[in-house]
VEXVEX-267043 format. One record per residue: residue number from 1; residue in three letters; y, x, z of N, C-alpha, C, CB in turn. Coordinates in steps of 0.05 Angstrom, whole numbers. Each point is the difference from the previous one (the first is absolute). Glycine has a CB too. Example, Ala and Ser with C-alpha at 12.3 -4.5 7.8 and 13.67 -1.06 7.14 Angstrom:
// residues 2
VOSE:1:ALA:-114:264:156:24:-18:0:24:18:0:-23:-38:25;
VOSE:2:SER:44:31:-39:24:16:1:22:-15:14:-13:24:-43;
//
This chain:
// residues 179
VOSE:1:UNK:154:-3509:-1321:7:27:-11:11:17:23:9:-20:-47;
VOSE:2:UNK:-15:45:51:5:18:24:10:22:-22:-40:-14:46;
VOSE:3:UNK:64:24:-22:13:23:-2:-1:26:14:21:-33:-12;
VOSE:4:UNK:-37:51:3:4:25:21:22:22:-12:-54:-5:16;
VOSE:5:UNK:70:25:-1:20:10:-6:-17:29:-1:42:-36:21;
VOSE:6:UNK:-43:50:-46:-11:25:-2:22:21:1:-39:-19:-25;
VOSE:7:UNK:65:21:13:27:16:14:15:-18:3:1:40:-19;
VOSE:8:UNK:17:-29:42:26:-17:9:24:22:-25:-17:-20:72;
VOSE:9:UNK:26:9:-59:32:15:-16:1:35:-2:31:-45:27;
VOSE:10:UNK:-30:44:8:-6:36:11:-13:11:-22:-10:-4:51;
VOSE:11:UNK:-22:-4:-43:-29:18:-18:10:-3:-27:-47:-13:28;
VOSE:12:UNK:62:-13:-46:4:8:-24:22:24:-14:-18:-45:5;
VOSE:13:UNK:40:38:18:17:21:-12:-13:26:2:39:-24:11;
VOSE:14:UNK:-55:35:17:-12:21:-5:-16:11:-23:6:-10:37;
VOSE:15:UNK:-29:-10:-43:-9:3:-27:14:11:-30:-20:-32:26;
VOSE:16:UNK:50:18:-24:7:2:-20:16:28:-3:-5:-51:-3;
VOSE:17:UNK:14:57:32:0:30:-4:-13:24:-2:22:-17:12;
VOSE:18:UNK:-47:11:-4:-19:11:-1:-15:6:-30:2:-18:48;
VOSE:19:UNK:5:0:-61:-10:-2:-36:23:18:-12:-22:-56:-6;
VOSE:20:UNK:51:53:17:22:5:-12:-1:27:6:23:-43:1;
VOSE:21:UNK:-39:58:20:-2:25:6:-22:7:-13:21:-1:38;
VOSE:22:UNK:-38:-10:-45:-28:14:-19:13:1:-29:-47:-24:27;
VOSE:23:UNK:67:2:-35:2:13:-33:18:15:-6:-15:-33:-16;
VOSE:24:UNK:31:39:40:22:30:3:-21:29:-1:42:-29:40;
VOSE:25:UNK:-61:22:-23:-20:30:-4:-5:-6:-29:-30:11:50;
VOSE:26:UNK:17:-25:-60:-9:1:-28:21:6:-17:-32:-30:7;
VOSE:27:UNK:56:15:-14:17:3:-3:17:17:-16:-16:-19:30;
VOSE:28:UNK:25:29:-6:32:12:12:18:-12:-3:-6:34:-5;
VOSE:29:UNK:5:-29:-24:40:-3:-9:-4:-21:-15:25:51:-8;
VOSE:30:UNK:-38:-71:-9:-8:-21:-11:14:2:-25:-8:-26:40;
VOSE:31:UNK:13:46:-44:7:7:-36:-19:-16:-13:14:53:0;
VOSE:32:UNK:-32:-48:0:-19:-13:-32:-21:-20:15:-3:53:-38;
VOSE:33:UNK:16:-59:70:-20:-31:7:21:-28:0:-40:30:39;
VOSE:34:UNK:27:-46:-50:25:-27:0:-25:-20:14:41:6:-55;
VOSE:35:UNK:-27:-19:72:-23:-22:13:9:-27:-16:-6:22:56;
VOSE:36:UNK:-15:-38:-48:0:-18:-14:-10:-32:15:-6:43:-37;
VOSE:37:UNK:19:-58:49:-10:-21:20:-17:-20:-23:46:2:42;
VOSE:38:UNK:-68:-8:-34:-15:-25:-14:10:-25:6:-40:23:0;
VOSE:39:UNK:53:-47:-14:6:-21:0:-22:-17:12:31:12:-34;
VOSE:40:UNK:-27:-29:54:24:-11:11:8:21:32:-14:-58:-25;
VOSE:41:UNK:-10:57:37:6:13:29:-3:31:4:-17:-45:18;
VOSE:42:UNK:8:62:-38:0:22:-1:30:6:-6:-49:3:-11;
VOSE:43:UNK:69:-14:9:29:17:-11:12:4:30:14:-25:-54;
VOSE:44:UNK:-29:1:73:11:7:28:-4:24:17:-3:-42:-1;
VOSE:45:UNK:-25:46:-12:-7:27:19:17:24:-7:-48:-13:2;
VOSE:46:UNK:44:12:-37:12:16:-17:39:14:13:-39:-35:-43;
VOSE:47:UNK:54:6:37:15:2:16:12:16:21:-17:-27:-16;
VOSE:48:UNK:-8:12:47:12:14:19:-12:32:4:10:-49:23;
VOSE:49:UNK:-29:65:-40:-2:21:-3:17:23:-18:-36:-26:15;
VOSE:50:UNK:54:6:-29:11:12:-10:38:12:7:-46:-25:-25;
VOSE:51:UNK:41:4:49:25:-4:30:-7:22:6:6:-48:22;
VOSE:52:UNK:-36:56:-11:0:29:19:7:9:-8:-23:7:17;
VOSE:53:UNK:4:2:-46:6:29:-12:30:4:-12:-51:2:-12;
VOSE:54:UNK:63:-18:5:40:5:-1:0:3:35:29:-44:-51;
VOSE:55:UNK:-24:34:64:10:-2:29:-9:29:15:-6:-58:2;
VOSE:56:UNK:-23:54:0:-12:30:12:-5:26:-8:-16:-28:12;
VOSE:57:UNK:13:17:-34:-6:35:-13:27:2:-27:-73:3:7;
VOSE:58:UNK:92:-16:-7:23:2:-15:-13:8:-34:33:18:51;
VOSE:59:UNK:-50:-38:-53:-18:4:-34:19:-26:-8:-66:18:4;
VOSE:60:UNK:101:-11:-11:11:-24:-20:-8:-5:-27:35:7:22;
VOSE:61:UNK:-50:5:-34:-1:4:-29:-32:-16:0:35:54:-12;
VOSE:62:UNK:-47:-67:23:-21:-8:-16:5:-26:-15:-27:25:31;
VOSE:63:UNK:6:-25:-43:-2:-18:-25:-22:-18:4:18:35:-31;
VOSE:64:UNK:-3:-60:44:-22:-29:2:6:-27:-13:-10:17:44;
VOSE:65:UNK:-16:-29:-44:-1:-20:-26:-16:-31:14:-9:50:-45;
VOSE:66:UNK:5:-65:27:-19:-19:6:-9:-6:-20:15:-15:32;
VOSE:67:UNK:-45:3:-32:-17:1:-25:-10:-30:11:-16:60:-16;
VOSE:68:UNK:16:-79:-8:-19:-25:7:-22:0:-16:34:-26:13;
VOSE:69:UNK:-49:15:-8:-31:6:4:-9:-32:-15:-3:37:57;
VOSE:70:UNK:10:-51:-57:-9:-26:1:-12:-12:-29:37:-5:39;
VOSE:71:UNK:-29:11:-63:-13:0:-15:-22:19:-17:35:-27:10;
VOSE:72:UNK:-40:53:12:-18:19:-14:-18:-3:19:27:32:-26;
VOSE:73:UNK:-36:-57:46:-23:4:28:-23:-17:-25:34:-6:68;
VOSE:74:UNK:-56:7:-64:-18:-3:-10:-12:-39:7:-4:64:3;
VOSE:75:UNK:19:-60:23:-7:-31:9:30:-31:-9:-34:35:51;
VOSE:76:UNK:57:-12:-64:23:-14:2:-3:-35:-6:22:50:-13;
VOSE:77:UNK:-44:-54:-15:-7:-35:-10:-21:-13:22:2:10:-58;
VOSE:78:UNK:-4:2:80:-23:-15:13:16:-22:18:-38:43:2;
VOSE:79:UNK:54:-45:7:24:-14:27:-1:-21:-21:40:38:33;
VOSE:80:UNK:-32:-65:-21:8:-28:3:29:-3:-8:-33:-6:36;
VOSE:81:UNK:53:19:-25:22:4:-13:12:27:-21:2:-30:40;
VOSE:82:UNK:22:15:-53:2:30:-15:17:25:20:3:-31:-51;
VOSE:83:UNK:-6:50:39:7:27:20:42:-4:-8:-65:48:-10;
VOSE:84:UNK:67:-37:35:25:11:-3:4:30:4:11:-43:13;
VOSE:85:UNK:-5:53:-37:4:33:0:23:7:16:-19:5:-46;
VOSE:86:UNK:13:20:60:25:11:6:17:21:-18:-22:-10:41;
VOSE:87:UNK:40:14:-29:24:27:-18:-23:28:-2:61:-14:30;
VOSE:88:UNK:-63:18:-48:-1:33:-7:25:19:-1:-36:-15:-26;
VOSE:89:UNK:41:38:44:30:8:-7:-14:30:0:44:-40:27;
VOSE:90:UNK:-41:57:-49:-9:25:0:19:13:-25:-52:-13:23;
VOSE:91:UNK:77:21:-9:19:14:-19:-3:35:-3:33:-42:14;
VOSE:92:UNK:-58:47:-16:-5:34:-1:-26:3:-16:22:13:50;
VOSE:93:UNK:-18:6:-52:-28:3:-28:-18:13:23:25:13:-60;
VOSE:94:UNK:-58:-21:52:-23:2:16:-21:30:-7:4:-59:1;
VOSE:95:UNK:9:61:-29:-9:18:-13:-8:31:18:28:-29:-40;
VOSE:96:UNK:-47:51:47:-2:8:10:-1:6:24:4:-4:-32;
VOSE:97:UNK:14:-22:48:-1:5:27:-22:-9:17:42:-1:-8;
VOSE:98:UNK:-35:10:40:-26:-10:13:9:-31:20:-22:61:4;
VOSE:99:UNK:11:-71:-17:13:-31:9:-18:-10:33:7:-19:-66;
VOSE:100:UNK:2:7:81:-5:-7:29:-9:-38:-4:44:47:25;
VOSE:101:UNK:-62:-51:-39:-3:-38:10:5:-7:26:-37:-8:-27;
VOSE:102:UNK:49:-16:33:1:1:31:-9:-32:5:44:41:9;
VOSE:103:UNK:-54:-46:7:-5:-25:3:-8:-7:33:-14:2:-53;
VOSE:104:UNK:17:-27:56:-4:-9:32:-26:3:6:32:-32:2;
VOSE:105:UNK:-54:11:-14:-29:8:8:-21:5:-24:10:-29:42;
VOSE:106:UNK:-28:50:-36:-13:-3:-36:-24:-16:12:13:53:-35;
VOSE:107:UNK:-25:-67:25:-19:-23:5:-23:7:-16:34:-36:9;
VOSE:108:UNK:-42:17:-38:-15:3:-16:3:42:-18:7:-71:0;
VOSE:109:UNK:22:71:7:-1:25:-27:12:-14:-34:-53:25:28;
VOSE:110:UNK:51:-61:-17:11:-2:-31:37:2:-10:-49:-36:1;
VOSE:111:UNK:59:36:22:24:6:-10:6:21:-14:8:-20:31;
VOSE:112:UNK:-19:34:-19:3:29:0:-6:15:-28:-13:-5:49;
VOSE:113:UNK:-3:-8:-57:-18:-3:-27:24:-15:-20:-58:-9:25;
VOSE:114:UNK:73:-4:-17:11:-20:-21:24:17:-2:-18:-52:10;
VOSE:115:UNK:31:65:14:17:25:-5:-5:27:-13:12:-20:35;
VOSE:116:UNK:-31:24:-32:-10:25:-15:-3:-10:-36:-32:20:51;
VOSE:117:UNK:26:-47:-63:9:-8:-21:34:5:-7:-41:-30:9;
VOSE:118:UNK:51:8:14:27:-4:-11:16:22:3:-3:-43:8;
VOSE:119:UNK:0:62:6:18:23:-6:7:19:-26:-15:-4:41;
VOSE:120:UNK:-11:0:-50:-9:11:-24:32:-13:-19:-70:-2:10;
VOSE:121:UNK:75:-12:-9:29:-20:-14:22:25:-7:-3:-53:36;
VOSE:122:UNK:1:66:-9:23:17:-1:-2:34:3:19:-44:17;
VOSE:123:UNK:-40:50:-25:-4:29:-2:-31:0:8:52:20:14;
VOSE:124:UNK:-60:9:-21:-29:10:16:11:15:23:-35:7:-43;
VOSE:125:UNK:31:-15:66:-2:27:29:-9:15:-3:-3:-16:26;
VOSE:126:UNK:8:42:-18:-14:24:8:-21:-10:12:36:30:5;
VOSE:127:UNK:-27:-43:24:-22:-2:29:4:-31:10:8:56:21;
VOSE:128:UNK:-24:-65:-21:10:-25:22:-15:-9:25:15:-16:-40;
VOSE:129:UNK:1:23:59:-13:-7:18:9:-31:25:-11:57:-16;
VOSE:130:UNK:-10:-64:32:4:-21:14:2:0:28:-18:-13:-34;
VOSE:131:UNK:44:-1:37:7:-5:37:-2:-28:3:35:37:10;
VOSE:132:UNK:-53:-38:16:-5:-28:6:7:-8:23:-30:0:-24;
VOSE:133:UNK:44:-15:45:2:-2:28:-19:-5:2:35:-10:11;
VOSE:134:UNK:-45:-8:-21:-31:-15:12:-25:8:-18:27:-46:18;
VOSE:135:UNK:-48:51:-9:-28:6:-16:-20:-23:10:6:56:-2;
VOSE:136:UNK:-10:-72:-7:-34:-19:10:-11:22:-22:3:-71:12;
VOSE:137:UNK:-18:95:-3:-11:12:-11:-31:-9:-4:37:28:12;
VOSE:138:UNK:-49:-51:-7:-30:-13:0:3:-25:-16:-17:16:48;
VOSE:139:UNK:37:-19:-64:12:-24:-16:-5:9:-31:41:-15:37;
VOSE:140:UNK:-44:38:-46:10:9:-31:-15:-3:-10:22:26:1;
VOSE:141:UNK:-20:-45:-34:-10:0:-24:-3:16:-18:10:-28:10;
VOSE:142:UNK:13:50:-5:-5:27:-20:0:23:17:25:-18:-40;
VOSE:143:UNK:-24:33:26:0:38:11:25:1:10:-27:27:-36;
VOSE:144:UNK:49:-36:47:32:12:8:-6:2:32:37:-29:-41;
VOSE:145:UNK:-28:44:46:3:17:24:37:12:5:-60:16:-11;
VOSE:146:UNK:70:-29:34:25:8:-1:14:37:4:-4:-55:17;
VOSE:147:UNK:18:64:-21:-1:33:1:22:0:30:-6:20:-66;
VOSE:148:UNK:16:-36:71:20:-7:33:-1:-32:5:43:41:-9;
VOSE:149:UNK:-59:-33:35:-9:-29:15:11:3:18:-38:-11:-10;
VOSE:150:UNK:52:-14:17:11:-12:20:-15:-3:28:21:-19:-39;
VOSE:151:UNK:-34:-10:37:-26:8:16:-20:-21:-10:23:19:44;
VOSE:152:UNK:-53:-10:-40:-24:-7:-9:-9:-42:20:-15:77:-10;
VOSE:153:UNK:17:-86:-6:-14:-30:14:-30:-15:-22:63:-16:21;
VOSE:154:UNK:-72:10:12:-32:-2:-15:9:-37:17:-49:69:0;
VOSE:155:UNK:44:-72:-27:1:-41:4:-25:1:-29:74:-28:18;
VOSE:156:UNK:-75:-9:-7:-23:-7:-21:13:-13:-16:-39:-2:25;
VOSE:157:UNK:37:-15:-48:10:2:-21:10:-40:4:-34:56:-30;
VOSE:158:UNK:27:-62:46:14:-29:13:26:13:12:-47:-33:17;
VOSE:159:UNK:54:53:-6:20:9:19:19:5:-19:-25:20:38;
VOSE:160:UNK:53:-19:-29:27:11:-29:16:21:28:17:-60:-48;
VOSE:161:UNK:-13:79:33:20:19:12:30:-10:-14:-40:45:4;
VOSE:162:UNK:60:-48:22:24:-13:-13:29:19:8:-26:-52:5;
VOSE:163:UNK:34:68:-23:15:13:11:32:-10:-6:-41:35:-2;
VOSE:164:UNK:57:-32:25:24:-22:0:17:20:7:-17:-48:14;
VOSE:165:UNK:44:45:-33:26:19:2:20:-19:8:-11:35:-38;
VOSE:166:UNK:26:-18:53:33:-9:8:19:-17:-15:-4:40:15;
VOSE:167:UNK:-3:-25:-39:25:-8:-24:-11:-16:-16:24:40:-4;
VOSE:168:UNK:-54:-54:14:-7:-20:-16:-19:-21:24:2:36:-55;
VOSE:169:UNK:-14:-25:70:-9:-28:19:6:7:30:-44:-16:-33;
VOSE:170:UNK:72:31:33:17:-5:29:-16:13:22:21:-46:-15;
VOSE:171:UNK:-51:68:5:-7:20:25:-17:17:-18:0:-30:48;
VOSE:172:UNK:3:54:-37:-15:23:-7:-36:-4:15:55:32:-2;
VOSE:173:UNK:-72:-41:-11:-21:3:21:-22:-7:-26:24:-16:57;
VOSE:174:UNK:-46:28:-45:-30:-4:-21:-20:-16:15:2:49:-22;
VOSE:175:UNK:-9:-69:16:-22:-17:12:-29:-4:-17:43:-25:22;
VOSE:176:UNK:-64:12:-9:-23:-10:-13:-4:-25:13:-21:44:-11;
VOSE:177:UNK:24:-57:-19:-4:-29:1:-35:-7:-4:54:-6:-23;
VOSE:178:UNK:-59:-16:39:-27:-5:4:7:-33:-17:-20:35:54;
VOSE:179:UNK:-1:-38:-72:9:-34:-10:-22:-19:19:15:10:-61;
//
Protein backbone atom coordinates (compact mmCIF):
# COMPACT_ATOMS: atom_id res chain seq x y z
CA UNK A 1 0.00 0.00 0.00
CA UNK A 2 1.62 3.46 -1.05
CA UNK A 3 1.12 6.84 0.24
CA UNK A 4 1.29 9.98 -1.76
CA UNK A 5 0.80 13.38 0.11
CA UNK A 6 -1.68 15.60 -2.04
CA UNK A 7 -1.65 18.77 0.76
CA UNK A 8 0.71 19.14 3.47
CA UNK A 9 -0.56 21.21 6.35
CA UNK A 10 0.49 24.80 4.56
CA UNK A 11 -1.78 24.04 1.19
CA UNK A 12 -4.59 22.87 3.59
CA UNK A 13 -4.88 25.67 5.82
CA UNK A 14 -4.80 27.78 2.73
CA UNK A 15 -7.68 26.04 1.24
CA UNK A 16 -9.62 26.37 4.10
CA UNK A 17 -9.33 29.99 4.00
CA UNK A 18 -9.85 30.31 0.84
CA UNK A 19 -13.51 28.46 1.11
CA UNK A 20 -13.97 30.55 4.32
CA UNK A 21 -13.46 33.59 2.00
CA UNK A 22 -15.90 32.39 -0.80
CA UNK A 23 -18.87 31.90 1.69
CA UNK A 24 -18.26 35.45 3.24
CA UNK A 25 -18.82 36.86 -0.51
CA UNK A 26 -21.89 34.76 -0.69
CA UNK A 27 -22.68 35.29 2.54
CA UNK A 28 -21.92 38.36 4.36
CA UNK A 29 -23.40 38.52 7.61
CA UNK A 30 -24.70 34.76 7.94
CA UNK A 31 -28.05 35.84 9.37
CA UNK A 32 -30.19 33.24 7.65
CA UNK A 33 -27.00 30.71 6.67
CA UNK A 34 -26.29 28.03 9.46
CA UNK A 35 -23.62 25.40 8.32
CA UNK A 36 -23.88 22.17 8.99
CA UNK A 37 -20.70 19.49 9.25
CA UNK A 38 -21.72 15.87 7.89
CA UNK A 39 -20.88 13.18 10.45
CA UNK A 40 -18.15 11.75 11.00
CA UNK A 41 -15.22 13.83 9.21
CA UNK A 42 -17.13 16.61 7.70
CA UNK A 43 -17.68 18.38 11.35
CA UNK A 44 -13.80 18.81 11.11
CA UNK A 45 -13.75 20.82 8.17
CA UNK A 46 -16.95 22.39 9.34
CA UNK A 47 -15.21 23.31 12.44
CA UNK A 48 -12.05 24.78 11.41
CA UNK A 49 -14.01 27.10 8.94
CA UNK A 50 -15.95 28.16 11.27
CA UNK A 51 -12.52 29.30 13.50
CA UNK A 52 -11.87 31.70 10.42
CA UNK A 53 -14.90 33.15 9.94
CA UNK A 54 -15.23 34.12 14.07
CA UNK A 55 -11.35 34.87 14.04
CA UNK A 56 -11.09 36.71 10.53
CA UNK A 57 -13.91 38.28 9.54
CA UNK A 58 -15.35 38.68 13.30
CA UNK A 59 -18.89 36.62 12.02
CA UNK A 60 -19.53 35.49 16.11
CA UNK A 61 -23.06 34.79 15.54
CA UNK A 62 -23.15 31.91 13.21
CA UNK A 63 -25.13 29.01 13.66
CA UNK A 64 -23.37 25.41 13.25
CA UNK A 65 -24.54 21.93 13.68
CA UNK A 66 -23.76 18.28 12.91
CA UNK A 67 -25.99 16.00 11.11
CA UNK A 68 -25.41 12.07 10.99
CA UNK A 69 -26.07 10.48 8.03
CA UNK A 70 -25.79 6.88 8.88
CA UNK A 71 -29.05 5.54 8.91
CA UNK A 72 -30.67 7.49 5.90
CA UNK A 73 -27.46 6.25 3.28
CA UNK A 74 -29.05 3.87 0.99
CA UNK A 75 -26.15 1.28 1.45
CA UNK A 76 -26.30 1.49 5.48
CA UNK A 77 -27.51 -2.94 5.67
CA UNK A 78 -24.88 -3.87 3.19
CA UNK A 79 -21.44 -3.97 5.81
CA UNK A 80 -20.55 -7.15 7.80
CA UNK A 81 -20.79 -5.32 10.95
CA UNK A 82 -23.44 -3.29 12.57
CA UNK A 83 -23.00 0.61 12.07
CA UNK A 84 -22.16 2.86 14.79
CA UNK A 85 -24.08 6.17 14.49
CA UNK A 86 -22.69 9.30 15.33
CA UNK A 87 -24.22 12.48 17.47
CA UNK A 88 -26.59 14.65 15.54
CA UNK A 89 -26.43 18.08 17.37
CA UNK A 90 -28.63 20.73 15.55
CA UNK A 91 -30.19 23.14 18.19
CA UNK A 92 -31.71 25.81 15.57
CA UNK A 93 -34.56 25.49 13.36
CA UNK A 94 -33.67 24.81 9.46
CA UNK A 95 -36.79 26.21 8.41
CA UNK A 96 -36.19 28.80 5.71
CA UNK A 97 -32.69 29.16 5.98
CA UNK A 98 -29.82 28.68 3.56
CA UNK A 99 -28.01 25.80 5.06
CA UNK A 100 -24.02 25.10 4.05
CA UNK A 101 -23.40 20.80 4.03
CA UNK A 102 -19.87 20.50 4.68
CA UNK A 103 -18.00 17.53 4.27
CA UNK A 104 -14.27 16.26 3.79
CA UNK A 105 -14.49 14.42 0.42
CA UNK A 106 -17.72 13.91 -1.76
CA UNK A 107 -16.96 10.57 -3.55
CA UNK A 108 -20.04 8.64 -4.82
CA UNK A 109 -22.62 11.82 -4.06
CA UNK A 110 -24.30 9.22 -1.70
CA UNK A 111 -23.80 10.97 1.43
CA UNK A 112 -24.84 13.76 0.31
CA UNK A 113 -28.08 12.29 -0.82
CA UNK A 114 -28.64 10.68 2.65
CA UNK A 115 -28.27 14.37 4.05
CA UNK A 116 -30.49 15.98 1.83
CA UNK A 117 -33.09 13.19 3.33
CA UNK A 118 -32.14 13.61 6.84
CA UNK A 119 -32.33 17.19 7.12
CA UNK A 120 -35.67 17.18 6.06
CA UNK A 121 -36.12 15.93 10.23
CA UNK A 122 -35.74 19.41 11.11
CA UNK A 123 -37.21 21.96 8.82
CA UNK A 124 -37.39 22.62 4.87
CA UNK A 125 -34.29 25.07 3.74
CA UNK A 126 -34.70 27.86 1.73
CA UNK A 127 -31.24 26.87 -0.19
CA UNK A 128 -28.82 24.25 0.40
CA UNK A 129 -25.81 24.31 -0.67
CA UNK A 130 -22.40 22.14 -0.70
CA UNK A 131 -18.69 22.63 0.49
CA UNK A 132 -16.33 20.01 -0.11
CA UNK A 133 -12.43 20.11 0.57
CA UNK A 134 -12.06 17.36 -1.64
CA UNK A 135 -13.98 16.56 -5.10
CA UNK A 136 -13.00 12.98 -6.96
CA UNK A 137 -15.22 14.63 -9.32
CA UNK A 138 -14.97 11.27 -11.98
CA UNK A 139 -16.31 9.04 -8.99
CA UNK A 140 -20.25 10.16 -8.82
CA UNK A 141 -23.23 7.99 -8.77
CA UNK A 142 -25.63 10.84 -8.75
CA UNK A 143 -26.05 14.43 -10.08
CA UNK A 144 -24.26 16.38 -6.84
CA UNK A 145 -21.80 18.73 -7.75
CA UNK A 146 -20.18 20.69 -4.85
CA UNK A 147 -21.06 24.75 -4.91
CA UNK A 148 -17.21 25.42 -2.86
CA UNK A 149 -14.40 23.07 -3.73
CA UNK A 150 -11.58 22.69 -2.03
CA UNK A 151 -9.57 21.05 -4.57
CA UNK A 152 -10.48 18.67 -7.49
CA UNK A 153 -8.61 14.82 -7.36
CA UNK A 154 -8.92 12.47 -10.21
CA UNK A 155 -7.99 8.80 -8.63
CA UNK A 156 -9.55 5.56 -9.78
CA UNK A 157 -11.85 4.02 -7.69
CA UNK A 158 -9.13 1.28 -6.03
CA UNK A 159 -7.39 4.67 -4.73
CA UNK A 160 -9.01 6.35 -1.19
CA UNK A 161 -8.45 10.01 -0.59
CA UNK A 162 -7.62 10.21 3.28
CA UNK A 163 -7.97 13.32 4.87
CA UNK A 164 -6.27 13.52 8.46
CA UNK A 165 -6.86 16.34 11.22
CA UNK A 166 -4.80 17.44 14.18
CA UNK A 167 -7.40 16.99 16.77
CA UNK A 168 -8.05 13.61 15.61
CA UNK A 169 -4.98 11.76 13.74
CA UNK A 170 -2.13 14.16 15.17
CA UNK A 171 -1.48 16.07 11.43
CA UNK A 172 -3.22 18.23 9.20
CA UNK A 173 -2.47 16.70 5.72
CA UNK A 174 -4.58 15.01 2.67
CA UNK A 175 -3.11 11.93 1.05
CA UNK A 176 -4.01 9.19 -1.71
CA UNK A 177 -3.87 5.88 -0.67
CA UNK A 178 -3.04 3.28 -3.37
CA UNK A 179 -4.18 -0.48 -2.00
Amino acid sequence: MSRKVLLDSNQLNIILHRLACQLVEKHTDFKDTVLIGIQPRGVFVASRIEKILKEEYGLNDIKSGQLDITFYRDDFRRGEKPLEANKTRIDFIVEDKRVVFIDDVLYTGRSIRAALTAIQSFGRPREIELLSLIDRRFSRHLPIQPDYNGRQVDAINEEKVKVSWKEKDGEDAVYLISK
